[in-house]
C-alpha positions as CSV (number, residue, x, y, z in Angstrom):
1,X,373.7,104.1,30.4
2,X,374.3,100.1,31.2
3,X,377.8,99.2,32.6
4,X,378.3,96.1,29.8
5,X,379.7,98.6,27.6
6,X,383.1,98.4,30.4
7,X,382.8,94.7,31.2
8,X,384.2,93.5,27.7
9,X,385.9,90.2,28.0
10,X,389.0,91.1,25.8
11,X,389.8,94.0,27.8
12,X,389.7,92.3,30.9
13,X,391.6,89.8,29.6
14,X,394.4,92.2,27.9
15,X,394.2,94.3,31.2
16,X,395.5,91.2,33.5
17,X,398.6,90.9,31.6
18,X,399.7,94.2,33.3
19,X,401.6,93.3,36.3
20,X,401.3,96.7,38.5
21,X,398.0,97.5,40.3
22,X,397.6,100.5,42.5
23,X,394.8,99.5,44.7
24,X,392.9,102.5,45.3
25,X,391.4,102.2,49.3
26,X,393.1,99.0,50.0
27,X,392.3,98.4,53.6
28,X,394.8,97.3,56.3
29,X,391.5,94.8,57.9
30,X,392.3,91.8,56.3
31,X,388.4,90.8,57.0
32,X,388.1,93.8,54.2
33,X,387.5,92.9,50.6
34,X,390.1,95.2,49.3
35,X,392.6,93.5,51.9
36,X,391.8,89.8,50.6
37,X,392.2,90.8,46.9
38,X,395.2,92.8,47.8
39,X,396.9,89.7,49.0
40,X,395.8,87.5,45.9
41,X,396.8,89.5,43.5
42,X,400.1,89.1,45.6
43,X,400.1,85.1,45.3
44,X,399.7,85.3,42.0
45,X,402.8,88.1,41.3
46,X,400.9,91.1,41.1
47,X,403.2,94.1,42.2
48,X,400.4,95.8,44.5
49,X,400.9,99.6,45.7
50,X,398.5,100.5,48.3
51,X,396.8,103.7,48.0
52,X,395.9,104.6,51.6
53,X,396.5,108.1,53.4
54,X,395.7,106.4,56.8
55,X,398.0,103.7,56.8
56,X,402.1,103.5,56.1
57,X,401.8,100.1,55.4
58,X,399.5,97.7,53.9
59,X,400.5,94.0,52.6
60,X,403.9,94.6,53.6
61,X,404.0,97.5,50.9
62,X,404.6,101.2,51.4
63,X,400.9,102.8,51.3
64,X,400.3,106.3,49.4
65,X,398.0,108.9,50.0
66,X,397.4,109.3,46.7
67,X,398.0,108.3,42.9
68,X,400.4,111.1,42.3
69,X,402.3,110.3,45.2
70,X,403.5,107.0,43.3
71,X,406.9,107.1,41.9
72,X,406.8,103.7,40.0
73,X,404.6,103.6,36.6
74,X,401.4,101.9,37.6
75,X,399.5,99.2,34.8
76,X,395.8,99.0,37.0
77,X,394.2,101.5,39.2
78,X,392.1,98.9,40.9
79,X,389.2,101.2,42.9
80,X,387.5,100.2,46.4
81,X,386.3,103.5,47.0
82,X,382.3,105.2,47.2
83,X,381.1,106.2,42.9
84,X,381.3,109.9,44.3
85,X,385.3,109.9,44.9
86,X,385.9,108.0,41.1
87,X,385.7,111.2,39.1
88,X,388.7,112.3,41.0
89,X,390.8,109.4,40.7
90,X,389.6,108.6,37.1
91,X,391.7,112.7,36.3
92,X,394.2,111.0,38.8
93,X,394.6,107.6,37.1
94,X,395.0,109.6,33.5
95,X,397.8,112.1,35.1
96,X,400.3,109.3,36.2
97,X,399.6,107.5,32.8
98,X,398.3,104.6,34.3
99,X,396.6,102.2,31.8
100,X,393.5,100.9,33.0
101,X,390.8,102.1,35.2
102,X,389.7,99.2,37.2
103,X,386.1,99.9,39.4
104,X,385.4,96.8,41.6
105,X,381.6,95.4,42.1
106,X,379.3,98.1,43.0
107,X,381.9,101.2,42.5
108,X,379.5,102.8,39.3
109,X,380.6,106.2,38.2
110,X,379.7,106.6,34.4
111,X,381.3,110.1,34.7
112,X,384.4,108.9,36.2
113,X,384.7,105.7,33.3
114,X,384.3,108.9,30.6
115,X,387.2,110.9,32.3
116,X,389.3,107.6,32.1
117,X,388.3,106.3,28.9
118,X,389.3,110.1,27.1
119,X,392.4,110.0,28.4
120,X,393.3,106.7,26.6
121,X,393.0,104.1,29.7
122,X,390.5,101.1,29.5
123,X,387.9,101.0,32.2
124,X,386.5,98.0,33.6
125,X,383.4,98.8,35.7
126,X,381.4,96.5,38.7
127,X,383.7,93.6,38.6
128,X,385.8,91.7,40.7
129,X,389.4,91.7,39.5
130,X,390.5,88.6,41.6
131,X,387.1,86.9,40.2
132,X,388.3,87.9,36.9
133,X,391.9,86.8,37.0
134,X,390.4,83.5,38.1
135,X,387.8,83.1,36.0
136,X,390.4,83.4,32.9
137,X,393.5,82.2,34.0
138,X,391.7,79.1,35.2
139,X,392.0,79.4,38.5
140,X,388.3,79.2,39.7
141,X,388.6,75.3,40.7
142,X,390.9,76.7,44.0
143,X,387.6,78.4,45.1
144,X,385.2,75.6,44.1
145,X,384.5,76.5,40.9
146,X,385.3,75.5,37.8
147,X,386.8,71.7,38.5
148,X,385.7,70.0,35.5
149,X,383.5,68.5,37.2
150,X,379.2,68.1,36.5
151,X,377.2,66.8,39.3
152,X,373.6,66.6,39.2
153,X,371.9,64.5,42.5
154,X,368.4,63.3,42.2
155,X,366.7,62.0,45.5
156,X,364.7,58.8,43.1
157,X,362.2,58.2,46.6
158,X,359.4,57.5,44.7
């Protein structure tokens, strides 16, 4: 089973309009991954709920130990955890009526993506959501990417 079928570009487009992510192993390291997209999605107005059970607070937010701990409706369940613990949060994600199931690059659980996807939530599997959000709301260019720009140097020695 190939992971294109949960990397469609109109659902990841539609799925950044939401404006709540609960980020799902959100670390309080800000050398972590899930620490530096934490804070982006911050900068650009993301409401971000840390999902954490060792931490009380992560990005200046209240951290949960779980998804049903969460008393605010959450848009994105946005997953830096191992594929094993998906399933699990997938059953979790569908309980609090969340509306997407978000598993970032290398977090692959086919079994997990089918628990979200029957209980009505789009999945989006092995991507980067702060790649995403810049890649389509044209923000690339802040990271080097994406200026406008086409340069092509030659060395002419000869």
């Amino acid at each position: 089973m190939t992971v294109a079928r949960y990397q469609d570009p109109d659902v990841i487009r539609r799925v950044l309009a939401y404006r709540t992510v609960a980020v799902v192993g959100l670390s309080a390291n800000e050398l972590r991954a899930s620490n530096f997209v934490g804070r982006y999605l911050q900068i650009q107005g993301y409401k971000v709920i840390p999902v954490n059970p060792r931490e009380e607070t992560i990005l200046g937010e209240t951290s949960y130990a779980s998804l049903s701990d969460i008393a605010d409706p959450v848009d994105i369940v946005n997953v830096f955890r191992k594929p094993d613990a998906v399933p699990a949060i997938a059953a979790e994600a569908v309980a609090i009526g969340a509306k997407c199931l978000w598993l970032q690059f290398g977090v692959i659980s086919h079994e997990g993506a089918e628990i979200a996807s029957a209980g009505g939530l789009d999945v989006v599997m092995d991507k980067c959501i702060k790649v995403e959000y810049a890649r389509y709301l044209g923000r690339m260019h802040w990271l080097g990417f994406n200026t406008g720009r086409i340069v092509a140097k030659r060395n002419n020695t000869g």
